[in-house]
N, C-alpha and C positions, 0 to 999 in steps of 0.2 A: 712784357717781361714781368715776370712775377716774382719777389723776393721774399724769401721765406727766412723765417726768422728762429735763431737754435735755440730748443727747448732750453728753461732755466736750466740751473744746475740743481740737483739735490744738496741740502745742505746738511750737513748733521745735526742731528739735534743742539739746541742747547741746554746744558743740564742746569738745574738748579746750586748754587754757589753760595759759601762763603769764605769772603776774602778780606783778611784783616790789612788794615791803610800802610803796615809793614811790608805789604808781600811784596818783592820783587819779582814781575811777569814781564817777559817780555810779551811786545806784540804778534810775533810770529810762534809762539806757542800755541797749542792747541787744545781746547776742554772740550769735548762732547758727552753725552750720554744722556739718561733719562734720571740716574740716582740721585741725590747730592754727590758735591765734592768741597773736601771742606780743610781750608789750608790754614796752617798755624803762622803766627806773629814771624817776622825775620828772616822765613825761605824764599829761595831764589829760583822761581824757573824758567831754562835759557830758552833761547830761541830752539824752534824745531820741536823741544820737549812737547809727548802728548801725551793729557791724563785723560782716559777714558773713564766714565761709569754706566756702558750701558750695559751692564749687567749686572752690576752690585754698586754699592758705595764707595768710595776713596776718600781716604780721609789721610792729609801729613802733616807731619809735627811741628814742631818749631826749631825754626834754624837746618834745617834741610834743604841741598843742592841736589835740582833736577836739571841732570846736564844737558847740551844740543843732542837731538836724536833719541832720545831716551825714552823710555815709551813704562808708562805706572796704570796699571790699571788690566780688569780682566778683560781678555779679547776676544772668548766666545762664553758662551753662555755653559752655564755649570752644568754638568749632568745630574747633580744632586736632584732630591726631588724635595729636600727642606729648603731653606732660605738660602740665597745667594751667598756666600762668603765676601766677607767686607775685602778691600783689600788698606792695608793700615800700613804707614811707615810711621814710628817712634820717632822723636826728636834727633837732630844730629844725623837723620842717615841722607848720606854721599849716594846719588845713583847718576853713573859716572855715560859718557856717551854710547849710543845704541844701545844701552844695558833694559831687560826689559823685566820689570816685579809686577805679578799676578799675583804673591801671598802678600804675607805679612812677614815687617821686620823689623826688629827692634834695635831701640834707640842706638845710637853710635856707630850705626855699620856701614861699613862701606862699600858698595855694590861697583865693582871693576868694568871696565868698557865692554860690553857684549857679551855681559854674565844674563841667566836668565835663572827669576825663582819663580817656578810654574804655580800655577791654582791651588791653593791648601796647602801649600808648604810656609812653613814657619821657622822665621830665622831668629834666633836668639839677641842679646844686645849686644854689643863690641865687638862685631863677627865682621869678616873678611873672605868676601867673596869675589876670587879673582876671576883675573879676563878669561873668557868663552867659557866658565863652569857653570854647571846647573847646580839648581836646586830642586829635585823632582817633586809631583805634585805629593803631597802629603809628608814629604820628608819633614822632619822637626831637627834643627843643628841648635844642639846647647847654646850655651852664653860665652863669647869669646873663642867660637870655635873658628879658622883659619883654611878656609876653603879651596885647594890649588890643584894645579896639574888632572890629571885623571880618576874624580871622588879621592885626591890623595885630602887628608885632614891631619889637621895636631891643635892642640889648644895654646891661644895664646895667654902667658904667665906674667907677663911684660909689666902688671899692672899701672900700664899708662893709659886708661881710662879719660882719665880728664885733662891730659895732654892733649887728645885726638878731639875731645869737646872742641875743646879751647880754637884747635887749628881749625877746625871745623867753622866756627861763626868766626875766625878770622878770613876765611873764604868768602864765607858768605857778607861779610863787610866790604871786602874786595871788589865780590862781584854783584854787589849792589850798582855799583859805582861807572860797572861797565860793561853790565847786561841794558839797562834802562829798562823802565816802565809803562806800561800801560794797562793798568788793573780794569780800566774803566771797559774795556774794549769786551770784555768779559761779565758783566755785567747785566 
């Protein structure tokens, strides 16, 4: 009797990292690609979260929540025929569960459970992108623009700007505390 033995698994690559001694990771997150990825002081990402970079760079800011299921990073390859488009989150941005960002987003925004901002779209700072909207690929949404229902928009005037900081790394103090760590794992 002959016993045969099941092929490895493929593993994903592991990309090249940097991860400051502030980063809350959990263990069941995921990094793959071939780019850097490259996380700022203070952000938290939870279990399940995956940052991919096998087709461009990733790079977040500081004090940024990448929620369970949430997925940062481009997930095929650009049709451009210049340089891959980075994909950037600014300080302070919230990407909330299953929500999936292939652009770029600036500081203070908050991305809603199973919003998606596709390849080359560019979102402003303090913008609000609710649950299931898009951002299509090349759209650009000003600063503080308020993203909901069916492309419905309005700008928000609210000027609580550093309110939304403030609750922002009060979260991420939070969930320091009760995501747990393991940076090393990544490594």
């Amino acid at each position: 009797m002959s016993t045969k033995r099941a092929p490895p698994k493929a593993t994903a690559p592991k990309p090249p990292v940097s991860l400051p001694a502030s980063l809350t990771i959990h263990d069941q997150a995921s990094l793959t690609g071939t780019h850097p990825i490259t996380i700022r002081s203070h952000s938290v990402i939870s279990p399940g979260a995956r940052l991919i970079s096998l087709h461009a760079p990733l790079t977040i800011g500081q004090t940024c929540v990448i929620s369970e299921g949430a997925t940062v990073g481009l997930l095929s390859p650009s049709t451009s025929t210049s340089q891959p488009p980075a994909v950037v989150l600014g300080d302070s941005v919230v990407v909330e569960t299953h929500a999936v960002v292939e652009g770029q987003v600036g500081e203070g925004t908050l991305i809603e459970a199973r919003a998606h901002v596709w390849p080359g779209a560019v979102v402003g700072r303090h913008c609000h992108i609710g649950v299931f909207c898009e951002v299509r690929a090349g759209e650009v949404l000003p600063d503080h623009t308020v993203l909901y229902g069916e492309d419905l928009t309005r700008v928000d005037g609210s000027g609580r700007d550093e309110v939304r900081v403030r609750n922002v790394r009060s979260m991420v103090e939070t969930l320091r505390v009760i995501v747990g760590s393991k940076p090393e794992k990544f490594m």
